[in-house]
C-alpha positions, 0 to 999 in steps of 0.5 A: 097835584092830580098827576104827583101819584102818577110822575112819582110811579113813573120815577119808581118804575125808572129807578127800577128799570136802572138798577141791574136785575142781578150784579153778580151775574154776568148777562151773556148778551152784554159786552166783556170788557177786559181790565186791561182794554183803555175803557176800563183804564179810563173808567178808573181816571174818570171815576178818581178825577169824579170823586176829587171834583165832587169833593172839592166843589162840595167844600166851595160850597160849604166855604161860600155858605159859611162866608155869607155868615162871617164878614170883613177879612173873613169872609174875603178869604172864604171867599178865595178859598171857594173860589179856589175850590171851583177852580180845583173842581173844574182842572179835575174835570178838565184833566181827568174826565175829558182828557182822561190824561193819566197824570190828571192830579198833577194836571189838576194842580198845574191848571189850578196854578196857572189859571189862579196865577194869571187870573186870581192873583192879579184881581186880588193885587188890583183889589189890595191897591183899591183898599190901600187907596180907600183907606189913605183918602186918595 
């Protein structure tokens, strides 16, 4: 408890230090980086592909919460939904943070289909026979 003041000045001081001193101006010593060199081209994908994979592992959240409070069939479909939310978020990251490809939205859905084709639906199929067996007593 006796080092709380000084860890939360530190953080102060680091948040202060982080922030640019004036955004409008340009400091000289820094390097110019054009609109059209491949950085800054790059910078663009990785901060769309950010955005839709925050959102979408946001929403996954938001579905597993919500399914911890439903139950039966409701609460499985919530539960494939979030899961096909992760999934999503992890394509965009995948297509549009590391490989920075320029098509990463269809990239994203591709992987998303692949990977929910050949992992998810089978899992699912393999669930729905289980339930079908349960429920006639074999």
């Amino acid at each position: 408890m006796k080092l709380l003041p000084d860890a939360a000045r530190d953080l102060v001081k680091r948040i202060r230090d982080a922030r640019l001193a004036n955004p409008g101006k340009s400091d000289s010593s820094a390097p110019v980086v054009s609109e059209n060199s491949p950085i800054a081209k790059g910078l663009d994908i990785t901060v769309q592909a950010t955005r839709f994979a925050v959102v979408t592992a946001f929403v996954a959240i938001a579905l597993t919460i919500a399914s911890i409070m439903a139950g039966g069939m409701v609460q499985t479909t919530m539960q494939y939904l979030s899961t096909l939310g992760f999934v999503l978020a992890w394509a965009a990251t995948s297509a549009g943070i590391y490989s920075r490809s320029a098509q990463w939205l269809r990239d994203t859905c591709l992987k998303s289909v692949k990977w929910w084709a050949f992992v998810f639906v089978p899992v699912a199929v393999i669930n729905l026979f289980q339930a079908a067996g349960q429920a006639t007593g074999t």
